[in-house]
C-alpha positions as CSV (number, residue, x, y, z in Angstrom):
1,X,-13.1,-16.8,-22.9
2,X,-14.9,-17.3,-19.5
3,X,-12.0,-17.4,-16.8
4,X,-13.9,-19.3,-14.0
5,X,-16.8,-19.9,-12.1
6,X,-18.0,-18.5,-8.6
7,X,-16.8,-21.8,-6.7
8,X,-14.0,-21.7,-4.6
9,X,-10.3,-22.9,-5.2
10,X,-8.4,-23.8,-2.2
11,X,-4.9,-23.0,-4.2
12,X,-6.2,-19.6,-5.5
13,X,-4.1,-16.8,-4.3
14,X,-5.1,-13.0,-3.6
15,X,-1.4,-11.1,-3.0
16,X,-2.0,-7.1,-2.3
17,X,1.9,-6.9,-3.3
18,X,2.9,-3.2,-1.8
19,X,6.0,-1.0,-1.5
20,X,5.8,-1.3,2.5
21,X,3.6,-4.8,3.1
22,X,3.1,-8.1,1.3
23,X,-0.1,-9.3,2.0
24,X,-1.3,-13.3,1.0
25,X,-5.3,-13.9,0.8
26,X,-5.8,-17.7,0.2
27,X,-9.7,-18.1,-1.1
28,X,-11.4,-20.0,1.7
29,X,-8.5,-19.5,4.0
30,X,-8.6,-15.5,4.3
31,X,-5.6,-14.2,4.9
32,X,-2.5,-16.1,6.0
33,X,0.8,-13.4,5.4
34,X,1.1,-10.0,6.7
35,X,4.2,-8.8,6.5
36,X,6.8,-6.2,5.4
37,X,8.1,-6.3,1.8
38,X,11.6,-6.4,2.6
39,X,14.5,-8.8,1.6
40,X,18.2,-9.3,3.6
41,X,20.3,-10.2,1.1
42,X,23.9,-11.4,1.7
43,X,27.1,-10.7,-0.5
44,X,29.9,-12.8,-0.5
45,X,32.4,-13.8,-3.4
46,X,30.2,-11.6,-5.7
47,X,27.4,-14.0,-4.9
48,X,24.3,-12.6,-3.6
49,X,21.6,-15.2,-1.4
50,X,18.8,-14.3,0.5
51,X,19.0,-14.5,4.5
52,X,15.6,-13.3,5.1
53,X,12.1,-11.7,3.8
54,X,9.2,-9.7,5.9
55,X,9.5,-9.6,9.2
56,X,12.9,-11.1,10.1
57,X,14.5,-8.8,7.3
58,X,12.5,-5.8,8.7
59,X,14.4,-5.9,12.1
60,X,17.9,-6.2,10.7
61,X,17.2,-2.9,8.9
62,X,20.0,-0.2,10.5
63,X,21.8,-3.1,12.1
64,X,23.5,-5.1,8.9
65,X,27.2,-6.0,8.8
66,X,28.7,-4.5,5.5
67,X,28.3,-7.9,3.9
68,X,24.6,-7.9,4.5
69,X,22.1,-5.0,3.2
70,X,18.2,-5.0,3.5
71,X,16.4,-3.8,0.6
72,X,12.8,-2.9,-0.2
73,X,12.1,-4.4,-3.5
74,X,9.4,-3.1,-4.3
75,X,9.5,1.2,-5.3
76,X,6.5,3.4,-5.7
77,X,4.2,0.4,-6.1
78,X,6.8,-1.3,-8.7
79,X,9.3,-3.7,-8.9
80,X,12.6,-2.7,-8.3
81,X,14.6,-5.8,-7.7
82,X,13.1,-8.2,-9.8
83,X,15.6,-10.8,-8.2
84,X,14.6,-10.3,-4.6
85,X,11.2,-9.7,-5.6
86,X,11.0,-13.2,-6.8
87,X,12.5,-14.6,-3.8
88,X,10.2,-12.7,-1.7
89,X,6.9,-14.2,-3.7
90,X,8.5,-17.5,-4.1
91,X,9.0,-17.9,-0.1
92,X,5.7,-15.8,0.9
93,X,4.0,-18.8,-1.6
94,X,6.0,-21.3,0.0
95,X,4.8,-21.0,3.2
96,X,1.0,-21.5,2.4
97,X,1.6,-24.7,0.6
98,X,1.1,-26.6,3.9
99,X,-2.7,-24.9,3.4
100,X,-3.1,-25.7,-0.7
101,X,-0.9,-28.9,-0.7
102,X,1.6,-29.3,-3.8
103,X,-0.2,-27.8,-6.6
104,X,1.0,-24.9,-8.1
105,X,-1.6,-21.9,-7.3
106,X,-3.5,-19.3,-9.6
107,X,-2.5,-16.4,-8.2
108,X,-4.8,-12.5,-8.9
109,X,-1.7,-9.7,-8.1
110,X,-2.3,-5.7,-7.6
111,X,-0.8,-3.2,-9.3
112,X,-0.8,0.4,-8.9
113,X,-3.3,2.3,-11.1
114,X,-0.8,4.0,-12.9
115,X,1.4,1.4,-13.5
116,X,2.9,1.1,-17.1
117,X,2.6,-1.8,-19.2
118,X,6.1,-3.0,-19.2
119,X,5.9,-2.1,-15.0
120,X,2.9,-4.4,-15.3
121,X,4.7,-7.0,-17.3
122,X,7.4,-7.8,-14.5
123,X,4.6,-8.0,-11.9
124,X,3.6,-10.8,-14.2
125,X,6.9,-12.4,-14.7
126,X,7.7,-12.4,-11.4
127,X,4.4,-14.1,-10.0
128,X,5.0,-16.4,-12.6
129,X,8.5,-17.1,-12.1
130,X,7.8,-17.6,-8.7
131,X,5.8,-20.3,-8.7
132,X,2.2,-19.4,-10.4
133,X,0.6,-22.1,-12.6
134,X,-2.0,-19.1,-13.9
135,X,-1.4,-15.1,-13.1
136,X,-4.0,-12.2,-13.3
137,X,-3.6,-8.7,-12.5
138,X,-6.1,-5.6,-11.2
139,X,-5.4,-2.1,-10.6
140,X,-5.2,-1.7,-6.9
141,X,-7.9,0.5,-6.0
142,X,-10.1,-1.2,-8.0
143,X,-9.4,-4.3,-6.0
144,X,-10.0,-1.9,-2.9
145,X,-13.0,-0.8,-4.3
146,X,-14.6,-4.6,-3.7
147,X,-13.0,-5.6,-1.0
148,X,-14.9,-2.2,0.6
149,X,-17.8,-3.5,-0.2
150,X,-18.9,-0.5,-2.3
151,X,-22.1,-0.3,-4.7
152,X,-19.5,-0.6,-7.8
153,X,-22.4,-2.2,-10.0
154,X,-25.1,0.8,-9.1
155,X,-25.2,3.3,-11.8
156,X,-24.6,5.9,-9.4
157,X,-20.8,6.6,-9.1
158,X,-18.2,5.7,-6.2
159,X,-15.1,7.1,-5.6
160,X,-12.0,5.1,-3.8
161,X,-8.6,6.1,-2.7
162,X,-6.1,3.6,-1.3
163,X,-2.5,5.5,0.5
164,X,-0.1,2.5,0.5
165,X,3.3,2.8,1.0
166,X,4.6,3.9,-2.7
167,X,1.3,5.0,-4.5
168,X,-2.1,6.7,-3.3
169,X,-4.4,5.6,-6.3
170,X,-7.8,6.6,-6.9
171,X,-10.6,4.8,-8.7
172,X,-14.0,5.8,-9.8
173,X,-17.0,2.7,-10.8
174,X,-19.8,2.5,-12.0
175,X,-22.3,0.1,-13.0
176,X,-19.7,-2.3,-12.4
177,X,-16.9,-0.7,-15.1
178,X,-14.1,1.8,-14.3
179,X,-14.5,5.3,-14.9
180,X,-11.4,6.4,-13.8
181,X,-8.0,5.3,-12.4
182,X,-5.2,7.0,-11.6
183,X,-1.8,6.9,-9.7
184,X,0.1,9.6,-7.8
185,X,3.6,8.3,-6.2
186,X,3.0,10.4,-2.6
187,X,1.7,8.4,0.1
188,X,3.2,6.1,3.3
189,X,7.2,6.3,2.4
190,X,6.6,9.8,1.5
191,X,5.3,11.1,5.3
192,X,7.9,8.9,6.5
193,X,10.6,11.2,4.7
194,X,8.8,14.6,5.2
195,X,9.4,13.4,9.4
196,X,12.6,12.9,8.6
197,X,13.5,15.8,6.6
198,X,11.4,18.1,9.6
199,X,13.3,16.7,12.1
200,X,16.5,17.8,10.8
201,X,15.2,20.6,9.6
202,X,13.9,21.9,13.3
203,X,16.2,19.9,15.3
204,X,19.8,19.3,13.6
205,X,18.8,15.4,14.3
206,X,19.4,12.5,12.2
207,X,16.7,9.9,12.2
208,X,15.9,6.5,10.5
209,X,13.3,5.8,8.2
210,X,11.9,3.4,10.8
211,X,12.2,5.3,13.6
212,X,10.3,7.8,11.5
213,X,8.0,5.1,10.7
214,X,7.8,5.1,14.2
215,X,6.9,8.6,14.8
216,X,3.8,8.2,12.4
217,X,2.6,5.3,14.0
218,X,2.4,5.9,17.6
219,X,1.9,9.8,17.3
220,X,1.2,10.8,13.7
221,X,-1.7,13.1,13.2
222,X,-3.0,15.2,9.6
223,X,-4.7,18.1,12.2
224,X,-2.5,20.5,14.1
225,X,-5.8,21.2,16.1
226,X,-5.2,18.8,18.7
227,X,-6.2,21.3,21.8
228,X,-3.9,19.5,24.3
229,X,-5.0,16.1,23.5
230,X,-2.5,14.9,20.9
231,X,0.2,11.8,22.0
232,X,4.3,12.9,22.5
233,X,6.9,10.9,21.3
234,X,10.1,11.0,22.2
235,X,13.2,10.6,19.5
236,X,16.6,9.7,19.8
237,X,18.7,9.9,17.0
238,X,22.6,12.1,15.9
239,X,23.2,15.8,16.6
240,X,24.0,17.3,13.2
241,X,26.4,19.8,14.8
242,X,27.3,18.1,18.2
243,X,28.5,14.8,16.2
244,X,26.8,13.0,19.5
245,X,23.0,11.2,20.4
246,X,20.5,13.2,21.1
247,X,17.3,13.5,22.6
248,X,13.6,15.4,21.5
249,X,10.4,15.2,22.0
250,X,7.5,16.2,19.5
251,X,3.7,16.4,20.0
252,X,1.3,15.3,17.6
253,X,1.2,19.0,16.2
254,X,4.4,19.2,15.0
255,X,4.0,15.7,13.3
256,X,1.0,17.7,11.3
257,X,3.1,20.4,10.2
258,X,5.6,18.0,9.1
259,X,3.0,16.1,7.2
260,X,1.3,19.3,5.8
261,X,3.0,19.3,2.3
262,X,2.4,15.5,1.5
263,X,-1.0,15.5,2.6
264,X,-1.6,18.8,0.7
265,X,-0.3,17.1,-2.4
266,X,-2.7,14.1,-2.1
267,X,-5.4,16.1,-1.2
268,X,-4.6,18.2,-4.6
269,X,-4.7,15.3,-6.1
270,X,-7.9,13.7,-5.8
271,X,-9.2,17.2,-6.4
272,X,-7.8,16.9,-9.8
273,X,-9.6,13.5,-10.7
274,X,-13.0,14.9,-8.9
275,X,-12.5,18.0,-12.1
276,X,-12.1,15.3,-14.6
277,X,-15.2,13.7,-13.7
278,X,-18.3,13.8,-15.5
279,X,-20.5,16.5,-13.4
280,X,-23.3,13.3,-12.9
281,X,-20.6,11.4,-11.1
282,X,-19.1,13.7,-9.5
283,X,-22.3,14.6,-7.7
284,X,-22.7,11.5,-6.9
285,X,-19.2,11.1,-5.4
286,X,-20.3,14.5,-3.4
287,X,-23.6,12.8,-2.0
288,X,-21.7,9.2,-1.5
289,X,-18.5,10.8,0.1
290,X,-15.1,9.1,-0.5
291,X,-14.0,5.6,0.8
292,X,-10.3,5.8,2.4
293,X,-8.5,2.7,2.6
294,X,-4.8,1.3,2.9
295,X,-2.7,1.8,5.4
296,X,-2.8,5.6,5.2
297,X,-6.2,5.5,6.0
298,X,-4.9,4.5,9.8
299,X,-3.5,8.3,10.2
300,X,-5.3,9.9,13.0
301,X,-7.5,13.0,11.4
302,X,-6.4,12.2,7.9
303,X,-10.6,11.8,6.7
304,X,-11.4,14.8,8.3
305,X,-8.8,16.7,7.3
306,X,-9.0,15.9,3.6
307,X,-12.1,16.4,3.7
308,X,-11.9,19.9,4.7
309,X,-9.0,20.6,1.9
310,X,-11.7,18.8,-0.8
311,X,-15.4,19.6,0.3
312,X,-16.1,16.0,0.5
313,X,-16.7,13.7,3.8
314,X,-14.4,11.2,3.7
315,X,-15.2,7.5,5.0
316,X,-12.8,4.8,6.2
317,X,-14.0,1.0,6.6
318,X,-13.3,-1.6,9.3
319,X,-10.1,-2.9,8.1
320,X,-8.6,-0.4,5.4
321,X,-5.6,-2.1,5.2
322,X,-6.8,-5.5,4.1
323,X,-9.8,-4.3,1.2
324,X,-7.2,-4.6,-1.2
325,X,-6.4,-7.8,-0.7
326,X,-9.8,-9.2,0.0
327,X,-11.2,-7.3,-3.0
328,X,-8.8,-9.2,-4.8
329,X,-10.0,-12.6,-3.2
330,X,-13.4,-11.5,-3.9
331,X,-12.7,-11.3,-7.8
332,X,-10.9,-14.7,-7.7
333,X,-13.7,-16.2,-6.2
334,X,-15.9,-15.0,-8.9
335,X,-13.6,-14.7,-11.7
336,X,-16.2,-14.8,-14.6
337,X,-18.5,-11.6,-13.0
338,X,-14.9,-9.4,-12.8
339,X,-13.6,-10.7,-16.2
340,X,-13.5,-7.2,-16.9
341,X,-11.9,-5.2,-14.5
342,X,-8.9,-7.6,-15.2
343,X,-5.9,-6.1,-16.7
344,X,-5.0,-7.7,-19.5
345,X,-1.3,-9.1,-19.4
């Protein structure tokens, strides 16, 4: 059955649903949500409601009375509160309908690559429940492949690999099919906790996950060869021993050896999938190079230092963090040429 046409829906929805942000594509609108996926949820009498979602919940986090907790629904790329998951997609939608009118939307949804079917099957649910008239589904870095604008209809292979926040997935096309997709749960959430657990580690301080989200943004680097020029942070956080606040400061080298072991691990990982290639394609990944997208793309040094771990140049496009989602626009728009990349619910 033919799914659509290439014309343009104004209530179509492209939603790159991710462990760390939600982000909502409308076709012909681009996109119109950026946010965090978290939920504050409030508990009283036993009853639970919803205070808050993205970046309003995001900044309670750490600062919650006892009768209010903030969640991230969403783990390794997967529902894990199907409830506040809902409430998330069902407010996220909510707010475009002043851009689609009343009409309930079609929405296209990403999933992690390795994603199992009943883990896909609640990604559907939920959509649904939350206010889709029609749901679809792709593998995440297939939808990154597209929106990075990569030959995936040439019959010479291309390799992707998106690092969100749960999952760094890689994909291989060619001539417009997938030759390989794969999911490894190591990638954004997982250098926040290596910072934390170095920090203790080296230091006896306690930390935050988003003060270590911190620490990765403003001084995170994957090279420990920063000759002087890296960026110092300074940290504030509990003395282990002293029981009192204390005070650091770290270079961007010592953010690289605390990232060492989960870059190493992703690194081993698309290693593994370049071995399970065919040797045509995987030649041609080696003369392509691999495209680097999500948000872990944004880490300074990170394509230059997995490309020294593989033996393949690594390439990151203008706006890694959004090729997701406008890959996924991109195959709502033209629903009939992609029918088979869909994942079938």
């Amino acid at each position: 059955m033919r799914l659509g046409s290439g014309s343009t829906f104004s209530d179509d929805i492209a939603i790159d649903l991710g462990t760390a942000n939600t982000l909502v594509h409308v076709v012909g609108r681009g996109i119109v949500i950026d946010e965090p996926s978290v939920v504050a949820i409030q508990t009283t009498a036993g009853q639970r409601k919803v205070l808050s979602v993205g970046q309003r919940a995001k900044m309670m986090i750490g600062r919650t009375p006892d009768s209010i907790e903030t969640i991230r629904p969403m783990r390794d790329g997967v529902i894990a509160d199907f409830v506040a998951t809902e409430e998330m997609l069902r407010q996220f939608i909510k707010r475009t309908k002043t851009l689609m009118g009343f009409r309930r939307p079609r929405i296209l949804i990403c999933v992690p690559a390795g994603a199992t079917p009943v883990e896909r099957r609640a990604v559907y649910e939920t959509a649904y429940s939350a206010g889709a008239r029609k749901v679809y589904m792709v593998e995440e870095p297939v939808a990154a492949a597209i929106g990075s604008e990569l030959p995936v209809d040439d019959p010479a292979g291309c390799m992707v690999v998106d690092i969100g926040g749960g999952t760094t997935d890689i994909a291989v096309l060619s001539l417009g099919g997938v030759i390989l997709a794969r999911s490894l749960r190591c990638a954004g959430n997982s250098l926040d906790a290596a910072i934390v657990r170095y920090v203790r580690r080296k230091h006896q301080l306690l930390i935050g996950e988003a003060n270590a989200e911190r620490i990765k943004v403003e001084a995170g680097s994957a090279s420990s060869e920063v000759n002087g020029h890296g960026t110092e942070v300074h940290i504030r956080g509990r003395d282990l021993r002293m029981a009192r606040l204390k005070s650091i400061v770290l270079g961007s080298e010592h953010i690289a050896e605390a990232l060492d072991q989960p870059i190493d691990d992703i690194g081993e990982f698309i290693e593994r999938a370049l071995e399970d290639l065919p040797p045509e394609v995987a030649s041609d990944i080696c003369d392509r190079g691999i495209v680097l997208t999500g948000g872990g793309a944004l880490l300074t040094d990170l394509d230059e230092e997995l490309g020294q771990r593989v033996g393949v140049k690594f390439l990151i496009p203008k706006m890694p963090t959004h090729c997701v989602v406008s890959g996924s626009a991109k195959l709502l728009q033209d629903l009939s040429r992609y029918e088979h990349l869909l994942i079938r619910s």
